[in-house]
Structures are given as structure tokens and as C-alpha cells.
Biopython code that builds the backbone (N, CA, C, O; Angstrom):
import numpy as np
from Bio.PDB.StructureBuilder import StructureBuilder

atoms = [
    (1, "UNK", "N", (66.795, 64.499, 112.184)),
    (1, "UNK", "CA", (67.384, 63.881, 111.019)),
    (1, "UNK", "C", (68.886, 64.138, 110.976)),
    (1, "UNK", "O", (69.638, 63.208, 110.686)),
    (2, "UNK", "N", (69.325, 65.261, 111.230)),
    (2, "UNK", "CA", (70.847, 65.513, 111.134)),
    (2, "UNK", "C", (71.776, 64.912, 112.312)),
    (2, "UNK", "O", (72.980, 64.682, 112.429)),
    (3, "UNK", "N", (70.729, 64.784, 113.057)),
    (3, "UNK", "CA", (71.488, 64.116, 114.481)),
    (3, "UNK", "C", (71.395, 62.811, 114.082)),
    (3, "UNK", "O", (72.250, 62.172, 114.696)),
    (4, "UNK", "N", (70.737, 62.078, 113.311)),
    (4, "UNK", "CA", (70.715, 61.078, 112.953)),
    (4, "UNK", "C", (72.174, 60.395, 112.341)),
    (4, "UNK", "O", (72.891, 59.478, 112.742)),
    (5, "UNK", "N", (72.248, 61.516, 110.911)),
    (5, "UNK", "CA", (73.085, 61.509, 110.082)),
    (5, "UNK", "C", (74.886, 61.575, 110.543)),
    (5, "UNK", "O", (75.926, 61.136, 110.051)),
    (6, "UNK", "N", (74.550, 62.297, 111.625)),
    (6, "UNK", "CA", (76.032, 62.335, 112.694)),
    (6, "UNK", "C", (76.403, 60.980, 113.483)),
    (6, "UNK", "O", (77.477, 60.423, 113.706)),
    (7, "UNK", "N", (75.343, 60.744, 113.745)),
    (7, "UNK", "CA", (75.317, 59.587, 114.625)),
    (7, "UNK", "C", (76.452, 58.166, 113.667)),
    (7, "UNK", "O", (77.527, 57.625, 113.927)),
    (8, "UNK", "N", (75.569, 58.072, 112.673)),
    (8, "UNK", "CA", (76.002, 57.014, 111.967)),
    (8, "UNK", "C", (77.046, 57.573, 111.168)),
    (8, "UNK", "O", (77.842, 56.706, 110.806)),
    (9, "UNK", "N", (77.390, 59.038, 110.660)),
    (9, "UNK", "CA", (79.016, 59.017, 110.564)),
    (9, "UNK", "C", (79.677, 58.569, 111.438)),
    (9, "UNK", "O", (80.495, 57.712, 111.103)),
    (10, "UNK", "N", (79.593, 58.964, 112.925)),
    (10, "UNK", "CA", (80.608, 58.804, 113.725)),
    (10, "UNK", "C", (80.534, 56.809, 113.943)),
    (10, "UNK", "O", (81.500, 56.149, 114.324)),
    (11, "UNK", "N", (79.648, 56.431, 113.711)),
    (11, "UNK", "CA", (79.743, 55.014, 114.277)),
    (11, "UNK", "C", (80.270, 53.988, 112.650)),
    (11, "UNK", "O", (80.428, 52.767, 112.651)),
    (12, "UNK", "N", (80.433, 54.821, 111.534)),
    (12, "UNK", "CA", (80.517, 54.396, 110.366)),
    (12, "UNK", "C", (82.642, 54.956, 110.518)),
    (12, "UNK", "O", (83.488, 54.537, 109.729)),
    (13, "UNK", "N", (82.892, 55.745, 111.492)),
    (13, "UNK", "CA", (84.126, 56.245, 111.270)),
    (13, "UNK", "C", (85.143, 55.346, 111.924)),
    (13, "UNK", "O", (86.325, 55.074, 111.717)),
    (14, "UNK", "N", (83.967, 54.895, 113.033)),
    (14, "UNK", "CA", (84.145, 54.258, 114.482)),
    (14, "UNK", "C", (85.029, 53.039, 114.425)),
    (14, "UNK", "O", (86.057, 52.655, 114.983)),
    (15, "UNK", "N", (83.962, 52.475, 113.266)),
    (15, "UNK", "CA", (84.336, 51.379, 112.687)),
    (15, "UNK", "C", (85.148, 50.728, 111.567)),
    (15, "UNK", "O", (85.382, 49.567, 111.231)),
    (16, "UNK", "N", (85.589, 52.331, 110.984)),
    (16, "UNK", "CA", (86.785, 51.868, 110.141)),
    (16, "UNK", "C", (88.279, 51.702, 111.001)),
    (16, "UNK", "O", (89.272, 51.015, 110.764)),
    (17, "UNK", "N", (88.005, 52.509, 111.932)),
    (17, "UNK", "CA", (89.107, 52.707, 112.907)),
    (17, "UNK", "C", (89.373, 51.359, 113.431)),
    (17, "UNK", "O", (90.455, 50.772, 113.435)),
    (18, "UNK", "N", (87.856, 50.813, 114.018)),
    (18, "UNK", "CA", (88.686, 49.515, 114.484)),
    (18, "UNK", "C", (89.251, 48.629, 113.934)),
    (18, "UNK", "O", (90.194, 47.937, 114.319)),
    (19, "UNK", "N", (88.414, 48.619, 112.555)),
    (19, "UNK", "CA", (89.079, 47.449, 111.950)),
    (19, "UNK", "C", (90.588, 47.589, 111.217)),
    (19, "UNK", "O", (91.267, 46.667, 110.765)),
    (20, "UNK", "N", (90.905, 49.030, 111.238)),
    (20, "UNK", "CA", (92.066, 49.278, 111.092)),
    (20, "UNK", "C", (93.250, 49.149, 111.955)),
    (20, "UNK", "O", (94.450, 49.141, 111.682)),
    (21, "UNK", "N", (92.506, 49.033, 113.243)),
    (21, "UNK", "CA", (93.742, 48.608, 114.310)),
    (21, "UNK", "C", (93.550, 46.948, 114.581)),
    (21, "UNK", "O", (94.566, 46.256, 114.647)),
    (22, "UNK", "N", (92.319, 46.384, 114.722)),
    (22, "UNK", "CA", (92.129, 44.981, 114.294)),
    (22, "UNK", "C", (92.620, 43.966, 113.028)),
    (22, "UNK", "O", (93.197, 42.880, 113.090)),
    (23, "UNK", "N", (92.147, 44.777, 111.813)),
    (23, "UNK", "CA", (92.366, 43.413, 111.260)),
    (23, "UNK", "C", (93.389, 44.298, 109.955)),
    (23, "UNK", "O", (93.828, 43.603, 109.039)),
    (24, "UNK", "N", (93.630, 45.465, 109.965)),
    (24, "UNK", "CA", (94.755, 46.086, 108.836)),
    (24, "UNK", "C", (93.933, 46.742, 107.908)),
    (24, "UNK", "O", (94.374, 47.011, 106.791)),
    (25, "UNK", "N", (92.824, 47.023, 108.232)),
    (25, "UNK", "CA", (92.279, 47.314, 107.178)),
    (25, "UNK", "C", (91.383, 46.624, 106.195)),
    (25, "UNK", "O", (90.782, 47.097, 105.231)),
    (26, "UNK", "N", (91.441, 45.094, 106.773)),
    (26, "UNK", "CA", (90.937, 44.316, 105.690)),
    (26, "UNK", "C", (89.533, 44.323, 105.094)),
    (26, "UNK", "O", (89.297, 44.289, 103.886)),
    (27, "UNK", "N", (88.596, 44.372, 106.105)),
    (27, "UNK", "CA", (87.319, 44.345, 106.099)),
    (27, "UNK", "C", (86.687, 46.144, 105.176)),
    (27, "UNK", "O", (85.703, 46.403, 104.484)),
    (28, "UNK", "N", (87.905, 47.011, 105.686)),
    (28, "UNK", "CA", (87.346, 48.023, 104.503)),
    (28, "UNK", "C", (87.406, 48.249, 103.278)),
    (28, "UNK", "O", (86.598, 48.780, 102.516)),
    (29, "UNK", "N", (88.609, 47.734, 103.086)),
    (29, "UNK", "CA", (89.127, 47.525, 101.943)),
    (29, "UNK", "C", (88.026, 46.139, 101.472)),
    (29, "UNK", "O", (87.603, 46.255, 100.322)),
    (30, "UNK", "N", (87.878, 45.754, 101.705)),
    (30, "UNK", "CA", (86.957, 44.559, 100.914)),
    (30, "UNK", "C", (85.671, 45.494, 100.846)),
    (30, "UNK", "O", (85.075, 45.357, 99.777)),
    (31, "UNK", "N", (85.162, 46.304, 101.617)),
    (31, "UNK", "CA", (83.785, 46.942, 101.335)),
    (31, "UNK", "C", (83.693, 48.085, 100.367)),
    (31, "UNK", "O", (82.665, 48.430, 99.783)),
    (32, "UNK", "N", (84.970, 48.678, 100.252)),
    (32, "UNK", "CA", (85.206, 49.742, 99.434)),
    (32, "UNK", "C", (85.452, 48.841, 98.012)),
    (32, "UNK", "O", (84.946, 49.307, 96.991)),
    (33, "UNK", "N", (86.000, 47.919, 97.938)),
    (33, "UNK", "CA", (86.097, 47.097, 96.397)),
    (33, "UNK", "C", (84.650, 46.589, 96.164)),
    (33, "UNK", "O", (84.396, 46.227, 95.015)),
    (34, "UNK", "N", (83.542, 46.503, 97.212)),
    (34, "UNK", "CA", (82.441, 46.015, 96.605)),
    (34, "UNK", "C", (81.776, 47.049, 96.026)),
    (34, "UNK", "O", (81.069, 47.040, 95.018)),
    (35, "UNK", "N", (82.142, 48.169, 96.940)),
    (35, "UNK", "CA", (80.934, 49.567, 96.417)),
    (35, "UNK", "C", (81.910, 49.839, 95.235)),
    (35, "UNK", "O", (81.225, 49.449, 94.290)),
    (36, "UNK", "N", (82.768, 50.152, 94.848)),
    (36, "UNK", "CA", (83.996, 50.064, 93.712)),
    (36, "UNK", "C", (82.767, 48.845, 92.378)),
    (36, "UNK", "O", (82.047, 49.429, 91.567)),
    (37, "UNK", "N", (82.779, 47.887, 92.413)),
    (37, "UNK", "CA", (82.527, 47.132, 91.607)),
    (37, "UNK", "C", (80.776, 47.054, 91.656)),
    (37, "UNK", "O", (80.222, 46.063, 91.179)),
    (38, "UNK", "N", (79.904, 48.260, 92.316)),
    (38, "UNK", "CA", (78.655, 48.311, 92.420)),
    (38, "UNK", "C", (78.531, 49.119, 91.374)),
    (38, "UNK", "O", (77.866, 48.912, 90.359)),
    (39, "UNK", "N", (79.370, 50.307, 91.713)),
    (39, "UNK", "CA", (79.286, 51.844, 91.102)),
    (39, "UNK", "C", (79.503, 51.339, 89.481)),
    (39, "UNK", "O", (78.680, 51.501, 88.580)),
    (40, "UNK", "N", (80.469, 50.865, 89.395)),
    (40, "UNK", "CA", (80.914, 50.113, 87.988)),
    (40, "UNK", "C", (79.361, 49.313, 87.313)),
    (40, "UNK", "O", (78.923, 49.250, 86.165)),
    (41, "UNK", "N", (79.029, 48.973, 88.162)),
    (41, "UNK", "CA", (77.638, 48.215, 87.293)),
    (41, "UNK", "C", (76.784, 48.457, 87.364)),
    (41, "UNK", "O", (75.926, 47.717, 86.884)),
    (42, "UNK", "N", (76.464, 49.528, 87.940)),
    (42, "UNK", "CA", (75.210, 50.321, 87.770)),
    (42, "UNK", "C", (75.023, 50.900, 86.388)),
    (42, "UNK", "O", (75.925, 51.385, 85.705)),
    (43, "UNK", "N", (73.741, 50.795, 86.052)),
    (43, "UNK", "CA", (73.495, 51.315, 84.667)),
    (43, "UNK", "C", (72.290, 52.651, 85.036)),
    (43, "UNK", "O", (71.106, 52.461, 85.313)),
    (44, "UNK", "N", (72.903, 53.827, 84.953)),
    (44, "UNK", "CA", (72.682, 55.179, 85.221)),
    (44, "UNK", "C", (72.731, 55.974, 84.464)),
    (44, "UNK", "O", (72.523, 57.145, 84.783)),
]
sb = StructureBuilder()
sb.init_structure("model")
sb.init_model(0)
sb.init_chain("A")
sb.init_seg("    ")
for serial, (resi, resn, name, xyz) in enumerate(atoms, 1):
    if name == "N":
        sb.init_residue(resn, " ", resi, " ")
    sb.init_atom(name, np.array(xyz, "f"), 0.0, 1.0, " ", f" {name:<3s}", serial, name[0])
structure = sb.get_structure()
């Protein structure tokens, strides 16, 4: 399970990286404003 959990940090880190040298950031920044506007509407 923890090897699991490493795994997909590193491929979750992997991939901010690229898209940070690819596209500026764009694609995270759009995923971080969705979880941003999830957290906001969750009723908890």
C-alpha cells in the first residue's frame, strides 16, 4: 500500500512538472481551481 502511495506521488509530481515546462502551468492551475471550487461546495 505505501509503495503504492509513492508511486502515484511521484507520477502525480511527474506530471505537474511537465506540464509546467509544457504548457506554463496551465493544466494545473485549472485542476487546482476545480478542487478550489469542489472544496467550496461541499456541504460537510
Amino acid at each position: 500500500m505505501f509503495k503504492g502511495f509513492i508511486g502515484l506521488l511521484v507520477a502525480l509530481i511527474s506530471t505537474a512538472q511537465v506540464d509546467q515546462y509544457l504548457t506554463h502551468g496551465g493544466y494545473t492551475e485549472a485542476a487546482m481551481a476545480m478542487l478550489r471550487q469542489i472544496k467550496h461546495a461541499s456541504v460537510f
